[in-house]
C-alpha positions in Angstrom: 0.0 0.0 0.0 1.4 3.5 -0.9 1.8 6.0 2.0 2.6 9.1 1.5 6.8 9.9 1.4 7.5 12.4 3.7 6.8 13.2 7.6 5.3 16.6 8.3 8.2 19.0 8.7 6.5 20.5 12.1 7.3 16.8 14.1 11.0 16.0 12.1 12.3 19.6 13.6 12.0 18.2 17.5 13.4 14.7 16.8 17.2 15.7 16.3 17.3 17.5 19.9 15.7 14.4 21.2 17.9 12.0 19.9 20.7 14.0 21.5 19.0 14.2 24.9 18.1 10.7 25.0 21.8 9.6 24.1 22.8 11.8 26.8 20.8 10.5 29.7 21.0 7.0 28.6 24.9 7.9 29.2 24.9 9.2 32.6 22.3 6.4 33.7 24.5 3.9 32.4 27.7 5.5 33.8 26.5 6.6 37.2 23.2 4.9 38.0 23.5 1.7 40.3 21.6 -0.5 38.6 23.0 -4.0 37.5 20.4 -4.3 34.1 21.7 -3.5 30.3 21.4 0.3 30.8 22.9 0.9 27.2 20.0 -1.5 25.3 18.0 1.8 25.3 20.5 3.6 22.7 18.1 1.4 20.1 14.8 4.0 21.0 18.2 7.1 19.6 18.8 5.0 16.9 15.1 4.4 16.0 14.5 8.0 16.3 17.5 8.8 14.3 16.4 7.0 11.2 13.2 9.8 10.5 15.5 12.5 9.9 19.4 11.1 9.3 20.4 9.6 5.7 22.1 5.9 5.8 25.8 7.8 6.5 24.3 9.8 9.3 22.6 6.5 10.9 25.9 4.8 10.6 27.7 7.6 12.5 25.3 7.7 15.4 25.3 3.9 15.5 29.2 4.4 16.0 28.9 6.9 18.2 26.1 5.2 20.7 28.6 2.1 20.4 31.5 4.2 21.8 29.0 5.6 24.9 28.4 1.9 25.4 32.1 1.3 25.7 33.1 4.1 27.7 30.7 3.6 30.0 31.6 0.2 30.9 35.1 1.3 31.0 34.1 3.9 33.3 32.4 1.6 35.7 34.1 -1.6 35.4 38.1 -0.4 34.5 38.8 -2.1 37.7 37.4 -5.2 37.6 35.8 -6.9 34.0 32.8 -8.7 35.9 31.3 -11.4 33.8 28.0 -10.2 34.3 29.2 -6.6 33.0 30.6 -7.6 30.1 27.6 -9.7 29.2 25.5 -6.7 29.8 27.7 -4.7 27.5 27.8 -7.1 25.0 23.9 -7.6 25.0 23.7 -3.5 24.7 26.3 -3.9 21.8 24.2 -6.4 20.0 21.0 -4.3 20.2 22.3 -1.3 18.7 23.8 -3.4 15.6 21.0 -5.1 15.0 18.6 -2.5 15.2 21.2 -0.2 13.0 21.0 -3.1 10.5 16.8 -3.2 10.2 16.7 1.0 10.3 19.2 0.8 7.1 16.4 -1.8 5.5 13.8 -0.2 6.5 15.1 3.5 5.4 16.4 1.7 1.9 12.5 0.0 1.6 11.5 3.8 2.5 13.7 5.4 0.0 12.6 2.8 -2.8 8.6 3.5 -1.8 9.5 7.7 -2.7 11.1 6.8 -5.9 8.0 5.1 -7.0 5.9 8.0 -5.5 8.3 10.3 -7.5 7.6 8.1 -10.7 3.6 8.5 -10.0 3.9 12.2 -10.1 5.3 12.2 -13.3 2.2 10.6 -15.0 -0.5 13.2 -15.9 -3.3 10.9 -14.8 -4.9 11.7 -11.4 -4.0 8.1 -9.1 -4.9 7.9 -5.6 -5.2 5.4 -3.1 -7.5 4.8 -0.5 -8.0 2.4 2.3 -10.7 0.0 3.0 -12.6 2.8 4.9 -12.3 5.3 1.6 -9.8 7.4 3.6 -7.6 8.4 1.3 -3.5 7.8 1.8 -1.7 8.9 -1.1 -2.6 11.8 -3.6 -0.1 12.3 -6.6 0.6 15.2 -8.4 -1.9 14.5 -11.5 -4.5 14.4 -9.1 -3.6 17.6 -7.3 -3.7 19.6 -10.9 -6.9 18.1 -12.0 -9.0 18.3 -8.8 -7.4 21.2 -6.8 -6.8 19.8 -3.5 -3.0 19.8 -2.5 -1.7 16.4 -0.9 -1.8 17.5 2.7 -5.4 18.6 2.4 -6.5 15.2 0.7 -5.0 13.0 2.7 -6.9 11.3 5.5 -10.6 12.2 4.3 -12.7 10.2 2.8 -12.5 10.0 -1.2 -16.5 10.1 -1.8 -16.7 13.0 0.4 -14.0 15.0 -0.6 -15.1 14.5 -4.6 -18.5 14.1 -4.2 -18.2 11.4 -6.7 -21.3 9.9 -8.6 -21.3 6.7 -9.6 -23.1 5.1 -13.1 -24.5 2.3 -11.0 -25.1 1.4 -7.3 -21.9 1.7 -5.1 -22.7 -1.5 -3.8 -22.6 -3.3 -7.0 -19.3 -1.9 -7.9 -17.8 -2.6 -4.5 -18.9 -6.4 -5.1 -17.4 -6.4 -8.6 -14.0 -5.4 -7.0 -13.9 -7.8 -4.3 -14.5 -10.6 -6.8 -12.2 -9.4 -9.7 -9.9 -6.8 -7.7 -10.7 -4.5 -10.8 -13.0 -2.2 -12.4 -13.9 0.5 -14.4 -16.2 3.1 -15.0 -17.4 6.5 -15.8 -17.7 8.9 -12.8 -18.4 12.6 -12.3 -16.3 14.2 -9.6 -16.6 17.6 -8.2 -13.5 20.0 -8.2 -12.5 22.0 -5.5 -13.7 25.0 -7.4 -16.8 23.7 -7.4 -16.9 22.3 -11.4 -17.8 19.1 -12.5 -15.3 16.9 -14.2 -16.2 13.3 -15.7 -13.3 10.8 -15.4 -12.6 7.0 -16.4 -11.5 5.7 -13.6 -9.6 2.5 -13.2 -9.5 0.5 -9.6 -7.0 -1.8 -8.4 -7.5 -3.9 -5.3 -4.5 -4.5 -3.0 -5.0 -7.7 -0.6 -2.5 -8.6 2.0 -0.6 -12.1 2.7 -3.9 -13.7 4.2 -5.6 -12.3 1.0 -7.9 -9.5 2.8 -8.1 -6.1 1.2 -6.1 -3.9 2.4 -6.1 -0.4 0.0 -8.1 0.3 -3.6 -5.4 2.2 -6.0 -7.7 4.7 -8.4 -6.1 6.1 -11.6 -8.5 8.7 -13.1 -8.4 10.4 -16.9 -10.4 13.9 -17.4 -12.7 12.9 -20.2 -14.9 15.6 -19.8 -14.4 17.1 -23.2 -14.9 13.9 -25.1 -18.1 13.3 -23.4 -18.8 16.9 -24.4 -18.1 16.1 -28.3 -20.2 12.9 -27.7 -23.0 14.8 -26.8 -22.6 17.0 -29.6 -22.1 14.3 -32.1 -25.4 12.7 -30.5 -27.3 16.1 -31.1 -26.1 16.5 -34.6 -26.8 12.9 -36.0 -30.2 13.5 -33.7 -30.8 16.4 -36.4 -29.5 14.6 -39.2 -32.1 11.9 -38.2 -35.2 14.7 -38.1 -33.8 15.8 -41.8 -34.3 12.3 -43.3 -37.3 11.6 -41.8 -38.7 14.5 -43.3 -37.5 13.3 -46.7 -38.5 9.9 -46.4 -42.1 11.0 -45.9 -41.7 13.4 -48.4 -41.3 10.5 -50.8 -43.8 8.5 -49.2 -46.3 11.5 -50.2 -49.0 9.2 -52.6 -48.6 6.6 -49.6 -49.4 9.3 -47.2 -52.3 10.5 -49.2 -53.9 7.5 -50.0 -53.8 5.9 -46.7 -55.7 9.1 -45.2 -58.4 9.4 -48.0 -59.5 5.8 -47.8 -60.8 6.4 -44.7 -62.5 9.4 -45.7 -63.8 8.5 -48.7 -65.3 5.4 -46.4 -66.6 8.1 -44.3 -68.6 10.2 -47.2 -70.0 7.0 -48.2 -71.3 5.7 -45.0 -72.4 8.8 -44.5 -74.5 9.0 -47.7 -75.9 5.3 -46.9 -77.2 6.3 -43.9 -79.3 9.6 -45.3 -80.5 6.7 -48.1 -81.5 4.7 -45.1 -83.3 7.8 -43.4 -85.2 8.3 -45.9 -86.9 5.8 -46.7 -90.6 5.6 -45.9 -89.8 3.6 -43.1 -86.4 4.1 -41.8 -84.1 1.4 -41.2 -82.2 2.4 -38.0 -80.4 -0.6 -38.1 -78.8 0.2 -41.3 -78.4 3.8 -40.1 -76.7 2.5 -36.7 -74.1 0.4 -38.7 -73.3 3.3 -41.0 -72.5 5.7 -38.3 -70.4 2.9 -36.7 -68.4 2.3 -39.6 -68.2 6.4 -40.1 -66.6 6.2 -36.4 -64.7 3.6 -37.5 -62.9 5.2 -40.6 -62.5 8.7 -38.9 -60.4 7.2 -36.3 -58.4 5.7 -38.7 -57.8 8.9 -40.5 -57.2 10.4 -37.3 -54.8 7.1 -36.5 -53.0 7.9 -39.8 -52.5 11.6 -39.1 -50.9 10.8 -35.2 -48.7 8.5 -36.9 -47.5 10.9 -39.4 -47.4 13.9 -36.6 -44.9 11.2 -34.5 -42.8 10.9 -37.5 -42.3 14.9 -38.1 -41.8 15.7 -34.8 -38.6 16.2 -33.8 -38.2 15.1 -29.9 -35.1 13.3 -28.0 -34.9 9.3 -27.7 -37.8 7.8 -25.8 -37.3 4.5 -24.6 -40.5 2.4 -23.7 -41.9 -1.2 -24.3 -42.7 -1.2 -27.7 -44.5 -4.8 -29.6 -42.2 -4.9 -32.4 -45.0 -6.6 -34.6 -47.8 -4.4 -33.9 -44.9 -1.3 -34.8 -44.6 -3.5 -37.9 -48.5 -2.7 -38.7 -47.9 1.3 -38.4 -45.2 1.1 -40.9 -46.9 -1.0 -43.0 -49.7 1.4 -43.5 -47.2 4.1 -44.4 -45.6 2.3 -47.2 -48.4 0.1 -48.7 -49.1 2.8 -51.5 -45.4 2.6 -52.5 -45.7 -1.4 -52.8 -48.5 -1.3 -54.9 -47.2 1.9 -57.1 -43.9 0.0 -57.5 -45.7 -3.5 -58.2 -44.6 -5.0 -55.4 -46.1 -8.2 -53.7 -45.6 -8.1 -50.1 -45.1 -11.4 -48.2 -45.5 -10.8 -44.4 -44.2 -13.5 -41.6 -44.6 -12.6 -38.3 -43.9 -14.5 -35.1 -47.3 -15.3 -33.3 -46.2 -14.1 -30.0 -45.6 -10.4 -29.3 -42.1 -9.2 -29.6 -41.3 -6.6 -26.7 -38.6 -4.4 -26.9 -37.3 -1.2 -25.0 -37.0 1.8 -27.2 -38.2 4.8 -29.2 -41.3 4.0 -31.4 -40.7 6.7 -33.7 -37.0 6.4 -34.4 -37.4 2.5 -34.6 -40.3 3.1 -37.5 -38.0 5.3 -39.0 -35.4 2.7 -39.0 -37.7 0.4 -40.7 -39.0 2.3 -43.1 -36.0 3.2 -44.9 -34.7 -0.4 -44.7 -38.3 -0.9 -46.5 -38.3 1.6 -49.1 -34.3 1.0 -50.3 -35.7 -2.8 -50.7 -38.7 -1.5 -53.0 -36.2 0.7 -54.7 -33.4 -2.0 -55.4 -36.2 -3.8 -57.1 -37.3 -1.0 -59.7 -34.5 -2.6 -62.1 -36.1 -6.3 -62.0 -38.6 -7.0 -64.8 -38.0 -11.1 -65.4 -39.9 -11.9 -62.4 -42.3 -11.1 -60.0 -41.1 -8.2 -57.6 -41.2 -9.2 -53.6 -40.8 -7.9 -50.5 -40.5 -10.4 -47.3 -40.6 -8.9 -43.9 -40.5 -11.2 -41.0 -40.0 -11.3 -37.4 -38.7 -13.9 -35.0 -37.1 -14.9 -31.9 -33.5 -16.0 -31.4 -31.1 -16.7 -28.8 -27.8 -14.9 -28.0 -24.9 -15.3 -26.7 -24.7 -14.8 -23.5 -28.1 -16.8 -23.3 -31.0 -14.2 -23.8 -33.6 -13.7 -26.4 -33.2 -10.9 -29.1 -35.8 -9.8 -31.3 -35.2 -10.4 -35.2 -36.2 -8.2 -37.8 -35.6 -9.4 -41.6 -36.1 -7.5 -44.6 -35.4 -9.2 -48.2 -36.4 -8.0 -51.7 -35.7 -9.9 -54.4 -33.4 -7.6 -56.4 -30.4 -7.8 -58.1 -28.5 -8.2 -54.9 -25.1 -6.0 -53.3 -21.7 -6.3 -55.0 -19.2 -8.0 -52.0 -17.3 -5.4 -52.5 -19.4 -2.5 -51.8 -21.4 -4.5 -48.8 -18.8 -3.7 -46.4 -19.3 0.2 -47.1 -23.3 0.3 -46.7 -23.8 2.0 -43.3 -20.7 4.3 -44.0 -21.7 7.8 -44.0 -22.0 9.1 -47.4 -21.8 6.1 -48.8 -24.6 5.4 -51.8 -24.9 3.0 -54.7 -27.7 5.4 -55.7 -26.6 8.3 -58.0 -29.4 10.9 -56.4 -28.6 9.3 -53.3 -27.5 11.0 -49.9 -25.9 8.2 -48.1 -27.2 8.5 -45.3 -30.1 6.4 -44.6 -28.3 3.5 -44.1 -25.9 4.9 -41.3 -28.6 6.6 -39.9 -30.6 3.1 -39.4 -27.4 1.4 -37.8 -26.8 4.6 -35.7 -30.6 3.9 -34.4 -30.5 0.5 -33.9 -26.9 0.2 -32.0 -28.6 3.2 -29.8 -30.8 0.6 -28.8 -28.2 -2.2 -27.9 -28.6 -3.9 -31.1 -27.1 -4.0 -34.6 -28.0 -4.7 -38.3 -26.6 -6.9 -40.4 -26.4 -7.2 -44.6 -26.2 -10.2 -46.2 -26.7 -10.4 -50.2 -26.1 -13.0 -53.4 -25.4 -11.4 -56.2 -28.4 -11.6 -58.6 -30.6 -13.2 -55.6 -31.9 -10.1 -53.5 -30.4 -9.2 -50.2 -31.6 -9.4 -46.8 -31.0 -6.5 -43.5 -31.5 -8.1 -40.7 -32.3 -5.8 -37.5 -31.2 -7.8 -34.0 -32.8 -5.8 -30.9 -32.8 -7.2 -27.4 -35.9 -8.2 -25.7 -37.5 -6.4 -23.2 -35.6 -7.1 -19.7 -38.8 -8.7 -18.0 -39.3 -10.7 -21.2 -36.2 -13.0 -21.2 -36.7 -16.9 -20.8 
C-alpha cells in the first residue's frame, strides 16, 4: 500500500534535539546509576528516532557513536574489575544497537525505494490515488492535485467520496462487489473539483490484498474525459438532427402513400355517410342500417385520425424515448405508411410474423423510421427487376444470444439484383450510396438507431438473388426466458 513519502516538517524539527537528549541521559544512567540491568540496550529507541530525519551515512555515525557511549561507560564503571556479568550486559547493549542499525538501514532503503515510485507517479498526468478499506484516502499524486485542486496535505486522511463528491453510473454496492470478486473495475464517474466544477473521469481500480488475501487499500487512476463526453453529446445532437432531416425526406417521398392511406378512410366516411341519409329516408327508416353506418363512419375517422398521429410522431422532432414497444404491432404502423409505394412499384408483399408479441425497449418513432428506410431502399433496389415477379418479405422472429438471452429479429429481403461483395462492407458508412441521387445516409442513420438501442444490423446479399438487412434488438428485460 502506498503512503505518503515524507513526515510533516512541524514533528521532524523536534526529533534531532531528542535524539541528543536521550543519548545523553542513557549515558549518565549507564555511567553513574546503580543499577545492575543492560542500561545501554536503550540507545536502540536514539537510533530508532534517528532514522526519521538522518540519511544511511548519518545512521551509521550515530550507530558508531552510541557504540562508543556503550564502551566508555563500561570502562568507566568496570576499569577495575571486567565482571562477567558486566561484560555480558555490554555485550547484550552492543548487539542491540547493531541489529537495530541493520533493520533501520532496510527499513530507510524500503523507505527510499517507496519515494522513488511516489516520485515516478507524479510524473504521469493521470490523477492516481489510493484509499484504504474505509475510503480514507493515503496517497494523492501530483496528476491528481492539478486536476481536482486539493493539494496532498489537504487530501490526505478524508474520505474519497466525500471530498469529490463522486457519482457513480451504477449502485456503489454493485461496484464494490465487482472489486472484491475481480480486484478491478472501471467506469465512468463525475467528480466535483474543489472549485466547485464538475469533471467526468474514467476511472480504473486496483484492489490491493494482504498475505492472508484480505483487502487492504483500492489504488484509483483517473483520466479527465470531460471534453470527449462533451463532443459525444454533440455528435449525438447532430446525427439527432440529421435523423429529423431524413425523416422528413422519407415522408416526403412517401407523399401518394401518405395520401392514399388518409383518404380511404374518408372516402369510407362520405360513403357511410350517404348510406345512412339513403336509409333515413326511406318511408320507413331502417335504424339498423343507419346505426351500422355511423359505426363504420366512427370507425374510418379514427383511422384517419390514426394515420394523421402517426405521421405527426414521424415529423416531430423530440429526443430518444425508450419504452416497451411490440415490435410486430410497430410492424403494422409502418406498413400502413408504405403500402401505397408497394403497390405503385408493383410489389407483392409477403408478411411473416412470429405469433407471439415481440417486446422491446426503445423509441417507437426512431425504430419506425429505421424500418422504413430499410423498407423503401428494398422497393427501390427492385425497380431494375422486370423477369420476375417483384417481392418484399418482412418477417419477425425470436432468437437466442450469446450470453443466453432472447433478441428480437427483424428481416427484410427484396428480391433484387443483390449487393456487390465489394461494396457491402461500405453500406452504413456515411455518405456512402450506390444510388446516383442518393445522400448516403439512410443506411448509417438506421445502424446509428439500432446500436442506440443495444442492437445492430446486419447485410447479407447474393449477387443476382436479392439481399436481406437483418435488424437484431434485445428483448424487453422482463421478457427474457
Amino acid at each position: 500500500m502506498f503512503t505518503q513519502p515524507s513526515l510533516p516538517k512541524s514533528s521532524l524539527q523536534f526529533y534531532p534535539a531528542i535524539a541528543l537528549l536521550g543519548a545523553a541521559a542513557i549515558f549518565l544512567i549507564d555511567t553513574f546509576a546503580p543499577f545492575n540491568i543492560a542500561i545501554a540496550v536503550m540507545y536502540v529507541a536514539v537510533i530508532m528516532i534517528s532514522a526519521n530525519f538522518l540519511s544511511r551515512e548519518g545512521l551509521l555515525a550515530i550507530s558508531a557513536i552510541c557504540i562508543f557511549l556503550t564502551v566508555s561507560s563500561f570502562f568507566i564503571v568496570h576499569s577495575d574489575d571486567f565482571e562477567s556479568g558486566a561484560m555480558v550486559r555490554c555485550l547484550i547493549s552492543l548487539s542491540a544497537i547493531l541489529v537495530t542499525t541493520f533493520l533501520a538501514l532496510k527499513n530507510n532503503q524500503a523507505t527510499l525505494n517507496l519515494r522513488d515510485q511516489a516520485a515516478l507517479l507524479d510524473l504521469t498526468h493521470d490523477a492516481i490515488y489510493v484509499r484504504d478499506t474505509r475510503d480514507v484516502i493515503a496517497y494523492w499524486n501530483a496528476g491528481a492535485e492539478e486536476l481536482y485542486g486539493w493539494t496532498r496535505g489537504e487530501a490526505i486522511g478524508r474520505p474519497a467520496i466525500e471530498l469529490l463528491k463522486s457519482r457513480f453510473p451504477m449502485p456503489l454496492k454493485d461496484i464494490t462487489k465487482e472489486l472484491a470478486a475481480a480486484d478491478r473495475w472501471q467506469g465512468e464517474i463525475t467528480h466535483v473539483k474543489r472549485n466547485g466544477t464538475e469533471v467526468i473521469v474514467a476511472s480504473r481500480w486496483s484492489q490491493q490484498r494482504d498475505d492472508n488475501g484480505r483487502p487492504i487499500a483500492t489504488m484509483v487512476t483517473n483520466n479527465d474525459i470531460t471534453e470527449q463526453k462533451h463532443a459525444e453529446d454533440a455528435l449525438h445532437k447532430a446525427q439527432a438532427e440529421l435523423a429529423h432531416v431524413t425523416r422528413l425526406t422519407t415522408l416526403g417521398e412517401l407523399t401518394a402513400s401518405i395520401a392514399h392511406e388518409v383518404n380511404q378512410p374518408l372516402a369510407a366516411v362520405v360513403t357511410n355517410g350517404e348510406a345512412a341519409l339513403r336509409w333515413l329516408q326511406r318511408d320507413v327508416p331502417d335504424l339498423k342500417e343507419v346505426q351500422d353506418s355511423l359505426e363504420r363512419m366512427i370507425t374510418n375517422g379514427r383511422r384517419a385520425s390514426d394515420v394523421i398521429a402517426r405521421l405527426r410522431a414521424l415529423t416531430r422532432k423530440t429526443d430518444l424515448i425508450r419504452a416497451p414497444v411490440d415490435v410486430n404491432e410497430l410492424l403494422d404502423d409502418v406498413l400502413l405508411l408504405v403500402d401505397r409505394e408497394l403497390a405503385a412499384k408493383n410489389v407483392a408483399l409477403n408478411l411473416s410474423l412470429a405469433k407471439a408479441p415481440l417486446p422491446v425497449l426503445g423509441d417507437r418513432v426512431q425504430l419506425q423510421q429505421a424500418i422504413i428506410n430499410l423498407a423503401v431502399n428494398a422497393v427501390q433496389a427492385m425497380m431494375t427487376v422486370v423477369d420476375r415477379p417483384r417481392e418484399l418479405r418482412i418477417s419477425t422472429r425470436v432468437q437466442p444470444s450469446d450470453p443466453p438471452e432472447r433478441t428480437v429479429v427483424v428481416e427484410v429481403t427484396d428480391n433484387g439484383p443483390g449487393i456487390d461483395p465489394a461494396a457491402i462492407n461500405k453500406l452504413f458508412t456515411a455518405f456512402y450510396t450506390t444510388k446516383s441521387e442518393g445522400m448516403g445516409m439512410g443506411l448509417s442513420i438506421c445502424r446509428s438507431i439500432v446500436e442506440s438501442h443495444g442492437g445492430k444490423i446486419i447485410a447479407s446479399s447474393e449477387v443476382g438473388e436479392g439481399a436481406t438487412f437483418s435488424v437484431h434488438l434485445p428483448m424487453k428485460e422482463e421478457e427474457k426466458a
